[in-house]
N, C-alpha and C positions, 0 to 999 in steps of 0.2 A: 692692724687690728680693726680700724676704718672699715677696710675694705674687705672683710673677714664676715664682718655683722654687717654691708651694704649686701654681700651675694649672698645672704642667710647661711654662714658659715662658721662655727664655731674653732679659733685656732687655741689649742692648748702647748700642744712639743713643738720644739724648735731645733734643727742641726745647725753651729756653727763652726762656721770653718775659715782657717787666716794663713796666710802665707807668713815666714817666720821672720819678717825684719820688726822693727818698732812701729812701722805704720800697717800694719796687719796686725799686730799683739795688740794696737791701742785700741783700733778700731771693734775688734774682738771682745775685749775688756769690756767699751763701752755697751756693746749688744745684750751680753752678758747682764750687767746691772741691767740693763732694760727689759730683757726677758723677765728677770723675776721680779723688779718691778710690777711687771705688768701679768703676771703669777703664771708664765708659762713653765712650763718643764723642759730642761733642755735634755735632748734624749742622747745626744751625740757632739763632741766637741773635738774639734782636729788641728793641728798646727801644724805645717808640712812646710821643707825648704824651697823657697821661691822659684828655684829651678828644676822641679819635680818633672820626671818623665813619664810616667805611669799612675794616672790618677784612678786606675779602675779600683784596684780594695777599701780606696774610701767610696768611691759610689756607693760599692757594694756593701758598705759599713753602713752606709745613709740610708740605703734600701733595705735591711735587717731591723732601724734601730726609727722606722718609718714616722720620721716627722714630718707635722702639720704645713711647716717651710723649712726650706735653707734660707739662713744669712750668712755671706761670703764677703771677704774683703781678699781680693785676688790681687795680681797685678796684670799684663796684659796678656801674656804667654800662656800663664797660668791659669787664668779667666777662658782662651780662648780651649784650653788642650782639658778643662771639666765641662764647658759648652760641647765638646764635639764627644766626646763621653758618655754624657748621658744622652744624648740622642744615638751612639752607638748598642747601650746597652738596654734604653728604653728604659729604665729605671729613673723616671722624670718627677717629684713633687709636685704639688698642689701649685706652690710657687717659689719660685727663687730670684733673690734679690743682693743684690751688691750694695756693699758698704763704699758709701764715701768714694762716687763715678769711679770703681773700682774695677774696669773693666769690662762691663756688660754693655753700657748705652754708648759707649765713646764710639764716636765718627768711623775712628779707624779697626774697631771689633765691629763696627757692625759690617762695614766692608770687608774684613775676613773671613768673618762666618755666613753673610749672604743670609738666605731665610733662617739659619740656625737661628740665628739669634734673635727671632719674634719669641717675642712673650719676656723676654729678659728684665730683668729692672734694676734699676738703682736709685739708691740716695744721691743729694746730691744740696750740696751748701750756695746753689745760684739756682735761679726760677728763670731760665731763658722766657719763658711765657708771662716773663710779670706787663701788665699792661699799662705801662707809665712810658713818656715819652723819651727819655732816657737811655731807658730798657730798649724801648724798641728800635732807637736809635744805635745801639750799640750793637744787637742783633742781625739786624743790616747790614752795615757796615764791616761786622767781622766774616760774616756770611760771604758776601760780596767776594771778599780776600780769600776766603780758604775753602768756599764750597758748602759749608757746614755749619748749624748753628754754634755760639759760644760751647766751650767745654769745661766744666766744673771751676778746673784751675782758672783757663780767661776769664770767666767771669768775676770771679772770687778776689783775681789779680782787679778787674777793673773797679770794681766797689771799693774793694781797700784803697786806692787810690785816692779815690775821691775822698775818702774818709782819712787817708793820711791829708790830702788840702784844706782840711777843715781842720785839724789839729794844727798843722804849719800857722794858719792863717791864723788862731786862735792863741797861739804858743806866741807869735808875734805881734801881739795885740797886747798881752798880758805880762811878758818878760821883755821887753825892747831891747833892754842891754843883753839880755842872752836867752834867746830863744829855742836855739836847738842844745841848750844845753840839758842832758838826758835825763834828769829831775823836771826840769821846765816842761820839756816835754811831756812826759808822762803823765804829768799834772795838767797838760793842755787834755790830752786825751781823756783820762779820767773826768770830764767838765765836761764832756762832749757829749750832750741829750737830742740825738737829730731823728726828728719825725718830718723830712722834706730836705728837700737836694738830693742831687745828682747821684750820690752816696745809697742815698735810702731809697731810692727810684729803681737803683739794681739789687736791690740786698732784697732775699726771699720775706723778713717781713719790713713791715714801716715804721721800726724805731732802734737805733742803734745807742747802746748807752752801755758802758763797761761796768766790770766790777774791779776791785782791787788786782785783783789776780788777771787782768784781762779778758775776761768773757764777757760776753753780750748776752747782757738780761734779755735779750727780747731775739735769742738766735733760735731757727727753726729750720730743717731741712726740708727738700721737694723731693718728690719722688717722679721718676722719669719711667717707662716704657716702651720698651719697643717694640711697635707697632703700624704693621705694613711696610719696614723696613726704613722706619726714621724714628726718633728718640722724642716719645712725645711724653709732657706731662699730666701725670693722672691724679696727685694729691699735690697740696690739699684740693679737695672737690668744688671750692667753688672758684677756684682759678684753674684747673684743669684741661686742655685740649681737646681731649677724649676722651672715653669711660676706660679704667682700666679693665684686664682682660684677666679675671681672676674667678675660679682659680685658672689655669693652664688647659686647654683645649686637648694638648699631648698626654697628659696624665696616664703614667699606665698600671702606678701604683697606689 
């Protein structure tokens, strides 16, 4: 919506669309409450099985029922075979974006689809671009290894990490006689108020603090595009890489 009202853009409809296991339905769910949250109209909503062959009738669903974006929670197959899609039919939105590194910005889709996949974007629950010494030690370092910067999952893997050693550590400060015992525990984590360390240094924002039910009051997603054929970050805008590219240059609807 940022970036809607930065290109003097008005976005109201929304198509979303989820591949049909439980981490597509959630993801979907949650976009859902968001959209009318944020008082858009959703013009088009699709569930399709994860191993779909033929994605052209819903294009051409998307293209009839002409929202303002897609929001997709794909997996990789599936992400790649509606990427090659609408650039065969040219029925391309304003913009389209992926739930939760759900295909679009990963290393290995950008490598499949080659320039298809400029302009693509996603969410994403890590900020490889956070600029704390941590971050960018871990950036490096995983790069180094694999070619590629962190991916949603490593990242997300590396941050909890550190924030499960702060519970350990805390858990064991507080219960001596029984530390990992999974009340003790739990009770360690829920105490856990971290604005600094290792933890909060890769985590997209700087404070990590649960709630009963385990969320993090202060959790916020980054949004990622690809652009010139590397996954760069474009919100929030004042940690950013580069300006995002919105709406879509291809647009043919």
């Amino acid at each position: 919506m940022e970036s809607s009202k930065k290109a003097g853009l008005e976005f109201k409809t929304v198509a979303i669309l989820n591949e049909d296991s439980s981490f597509g339905r959630s993801n979907a769910k949650g976009a859902m409450d968001a959209a009318l949250n944020y008082g858009l109209t959703i013009v088009y909503q699709k569930e399709y099985p994860y191993d779909i062959a033929d994605v052209s009738p819903i294009i051409n669903d998307i293209t009839k029922a002409k929202p303002d974006f897609v929001a997709h929670c794909p997996y990789f197959t599936d992400a790649i075979l509606f990427v090659n899609t609408f650039k065969e039919t040219q029925n391309i939105p304003k913009f389209i974006i992926g739930m939760s590194a759900s295909g679009y910005t990963d290393p290995q889709s950008i490598k499949a689809l080659g320039r298809t996949a400029e302009y693509y974007a996603n969410t994403f629950s890590y900020n490889p671009a956070k600029a704390t010494p941590q971050n960018k030690k871990f950036r490096e370092e995983f790069k180094a290894q694999t070619g590629h910067i962190p991916t949603e999952a490593s990242g997300m893997s590396y941050y909890a990490m550190w924030v499960l050693a702060e519970a350990l550590e805390d858990a064991g400060k507080q219960f001596t006689n029984d530390p990992l015992n999974p009340d003790n525990l739990r009770a360690a984590f829920l105490q856990l108020d971290l604005t600094s360390g290792p933890g909060v240094e890769c985590y997209p924002t700087n404070h990590i603090k649960f709630t009963e039910t385990g969320d993090n009051l202060f959790a916020r997603a980054t949004i990622l595009q690809v652009i010139n054929g590397e996954p760069k970050v474009v919100w929030p805008f004042n940690e950013a890489e580069v300006p995002a590219v919105f709406p879509r240059p291809d647009v043919k609807n």
